[in-house]
C-alpha positions in Angstrom: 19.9 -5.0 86.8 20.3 -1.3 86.7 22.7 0.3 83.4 24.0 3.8 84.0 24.9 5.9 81.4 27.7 8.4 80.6 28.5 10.3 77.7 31.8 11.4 77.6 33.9 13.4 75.1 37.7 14.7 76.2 36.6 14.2 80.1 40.1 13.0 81.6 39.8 16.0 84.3 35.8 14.9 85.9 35.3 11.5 85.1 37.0 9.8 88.1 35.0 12.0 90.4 32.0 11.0 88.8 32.4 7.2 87.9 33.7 7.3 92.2 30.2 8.5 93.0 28.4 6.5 90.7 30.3 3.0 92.6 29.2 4.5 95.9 25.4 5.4 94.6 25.4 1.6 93.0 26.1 0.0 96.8 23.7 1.4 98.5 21.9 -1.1 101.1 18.3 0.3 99.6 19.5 -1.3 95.8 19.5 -4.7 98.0 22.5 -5.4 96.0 21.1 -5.4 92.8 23.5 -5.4 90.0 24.4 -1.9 88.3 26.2 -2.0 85.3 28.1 1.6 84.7 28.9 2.2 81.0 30.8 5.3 80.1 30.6 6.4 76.3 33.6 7.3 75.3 32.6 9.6 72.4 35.3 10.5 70.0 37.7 10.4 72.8 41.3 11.7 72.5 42.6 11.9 76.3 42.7 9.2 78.6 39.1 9.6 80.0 38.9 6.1 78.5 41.8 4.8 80.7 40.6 6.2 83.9 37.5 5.1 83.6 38.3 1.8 83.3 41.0 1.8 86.2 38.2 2.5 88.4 36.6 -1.0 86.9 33.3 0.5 85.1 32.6 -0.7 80.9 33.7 1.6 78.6 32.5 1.9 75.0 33.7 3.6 71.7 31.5 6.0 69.0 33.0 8.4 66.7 30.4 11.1 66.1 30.7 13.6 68.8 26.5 13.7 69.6 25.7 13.4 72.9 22.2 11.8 72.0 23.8 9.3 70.1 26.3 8.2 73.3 23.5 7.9 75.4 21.0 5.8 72.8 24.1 3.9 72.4 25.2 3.1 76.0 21.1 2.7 76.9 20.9 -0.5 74.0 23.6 -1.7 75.6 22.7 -1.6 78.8 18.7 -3.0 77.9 20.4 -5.7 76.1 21.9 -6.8 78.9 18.7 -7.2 80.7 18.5 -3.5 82.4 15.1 -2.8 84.4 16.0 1.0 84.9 18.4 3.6 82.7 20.0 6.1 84.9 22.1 8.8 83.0 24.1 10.9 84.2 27.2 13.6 82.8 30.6 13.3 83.2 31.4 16.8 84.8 28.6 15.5 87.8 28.8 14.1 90.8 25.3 12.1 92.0 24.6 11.4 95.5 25.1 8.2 97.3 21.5 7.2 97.5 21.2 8.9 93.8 20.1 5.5 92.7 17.6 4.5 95.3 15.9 7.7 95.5 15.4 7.0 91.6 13.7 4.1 91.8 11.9 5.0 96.0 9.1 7.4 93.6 8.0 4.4 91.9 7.0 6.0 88.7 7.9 5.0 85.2 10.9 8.4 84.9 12.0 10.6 86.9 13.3 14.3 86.3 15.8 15.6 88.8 16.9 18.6 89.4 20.7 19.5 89.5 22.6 21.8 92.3 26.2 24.1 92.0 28.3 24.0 94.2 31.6 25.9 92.7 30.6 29.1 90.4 33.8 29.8 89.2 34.0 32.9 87.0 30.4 33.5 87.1 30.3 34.2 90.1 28.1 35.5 93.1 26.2 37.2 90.7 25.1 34.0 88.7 24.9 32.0 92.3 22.2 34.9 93.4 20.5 34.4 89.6 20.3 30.9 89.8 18.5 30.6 93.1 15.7 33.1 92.5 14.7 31.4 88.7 15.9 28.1 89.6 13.1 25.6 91.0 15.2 23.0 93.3 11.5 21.6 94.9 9.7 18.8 94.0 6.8 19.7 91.1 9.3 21.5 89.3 9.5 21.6 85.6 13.4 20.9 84.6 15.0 18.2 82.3 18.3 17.9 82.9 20.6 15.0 81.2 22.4 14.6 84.5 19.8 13.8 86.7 17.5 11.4 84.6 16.3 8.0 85.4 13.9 5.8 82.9 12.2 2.2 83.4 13.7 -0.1 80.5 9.8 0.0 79.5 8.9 3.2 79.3 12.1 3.8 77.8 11.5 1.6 74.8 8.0 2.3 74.4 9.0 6.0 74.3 11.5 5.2 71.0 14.4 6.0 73.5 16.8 8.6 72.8 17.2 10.7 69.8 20.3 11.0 68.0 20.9 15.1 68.9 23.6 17.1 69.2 22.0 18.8 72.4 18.0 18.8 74.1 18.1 15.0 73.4 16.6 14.6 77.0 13.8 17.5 76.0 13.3 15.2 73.4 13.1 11.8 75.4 10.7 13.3 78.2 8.4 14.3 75.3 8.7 11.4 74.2 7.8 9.8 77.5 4.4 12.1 78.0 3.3 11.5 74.9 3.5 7.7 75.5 1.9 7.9 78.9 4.0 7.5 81.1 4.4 8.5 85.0 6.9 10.9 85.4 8.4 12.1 89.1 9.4 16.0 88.6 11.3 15.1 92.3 14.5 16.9 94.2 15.2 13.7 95.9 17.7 12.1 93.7 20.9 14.7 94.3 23.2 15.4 91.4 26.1 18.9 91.8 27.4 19.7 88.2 29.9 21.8 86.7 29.5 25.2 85.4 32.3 24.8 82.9 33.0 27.1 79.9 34.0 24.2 77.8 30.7 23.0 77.9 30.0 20.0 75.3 26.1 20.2 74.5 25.7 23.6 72.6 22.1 23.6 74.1 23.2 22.3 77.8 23.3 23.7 81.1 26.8 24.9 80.3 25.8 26.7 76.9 22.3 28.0 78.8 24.6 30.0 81.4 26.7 31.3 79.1 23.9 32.9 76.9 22.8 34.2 80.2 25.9 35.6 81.3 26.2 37.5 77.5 22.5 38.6 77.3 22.5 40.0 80.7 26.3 42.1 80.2 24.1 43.2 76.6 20.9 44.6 78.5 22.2 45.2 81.1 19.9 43.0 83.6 19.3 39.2 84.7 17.6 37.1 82.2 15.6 34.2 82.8 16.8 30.8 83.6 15.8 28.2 80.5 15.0 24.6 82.1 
């Protein structure tokens, strides 16, 4: 069995578009139709991302703490519990690719690091589009964590300690984790994930916040600043 994760807090706008793609991702003929259990976290909830989750037949679970590290240690133990081989976690404002799944698991390693692609700028902008493709490594060998586009043998995952309980970097946390244990990690573009450049980010040390510290630094100096991983 493969568990997905997703955190989710006050996501009734994004999570239909990415609980659709993670059904598609979950049947594709490569998975051999291997069970994939999808667990969305609903954390501290007030909207009806609960609801629509569930309409579209995917497990939804319940914590009150608003800590994204805590959502995805929580839907992981679930998901191991019920006799997961692989963790795949995703966010709520993405969208993975239909072979997201299988090209996880094709590189055969004990994690794997994706990278994660824009498609809709918003008020950032050309500007931030033309920023993000000069300090942004979408290649193979490249050197970004992103909780959107991570994948985890149930193994490695426990013999890591599994997730921290953080507000934010909770996947810098796990992959340091994971070298430090020994494990084979795939730094791979194959396994596709767009996300959203949203001001209303949730992580204050997420993609979202990491643009928006760009965007203020840059407007202060004057000039592009780099891109954090």
């Amino acid at each position: 069995m493969i568990g997905v994760i997703v955190p989710a807090h006050n996501e009734e706008e994004v999570i239909e578009d990415c609980v659709q793609s993670l059904l598609k991702a979950s049947t594709h003929p490569d998975l051999a139709r291997e069970v994939v259990q999808i667990i969305v976290v609903l954390d501290n909830c007030r909207d009806r991302t609960g609801m629509l989750a569930r309409s579209l037949g995917v497990s939804t679970m319940d914590v009150r703490v608003k800590n994204v590290g805590f959502a995805r240690q929580t839907g992981a133990r679930v998901a191991l519990g019920h006799g997961a081989r692989w963790l795949a976690f995703t966010d709520a404002d993405s969208v993975v690719a239909p072979d997201w799944l299988a090209a996880q698991l094709a590189l055969s390693a004990d994690a794997v690091c994706g990278t994660v692609a824009v498609e809709d700028w918003g008020d950032y902008g050309e500007r931030m589009h033309r920023h993000f493709q000069l300090t942004y490594s979408d290649a193979d060998g490249h050197s970004h964590i992103h909780g959107a586009n991570l994948g985890v043998s149930a193994a490695a995952y426990v013999a890591a300690g599994g997730f921290m309980g953080l507000e934010s970097s909770e996947d810098v946390a796990l992959v340091e984790a994971l070298r430090a244990s020994g494990a084979k990690i795939a730094w791979s573009r194959a396994p596709r994930v767009v996300t959203s450049v949203r001001p209303n980010f949730k992580a204050p040390g997420g993609f979202g916040a990491t643009l928006a510290r760009i965007e203020k630094l840059s407007q202060w100096v004057g000039a592009d600043m780099g891109l954090a991983t």
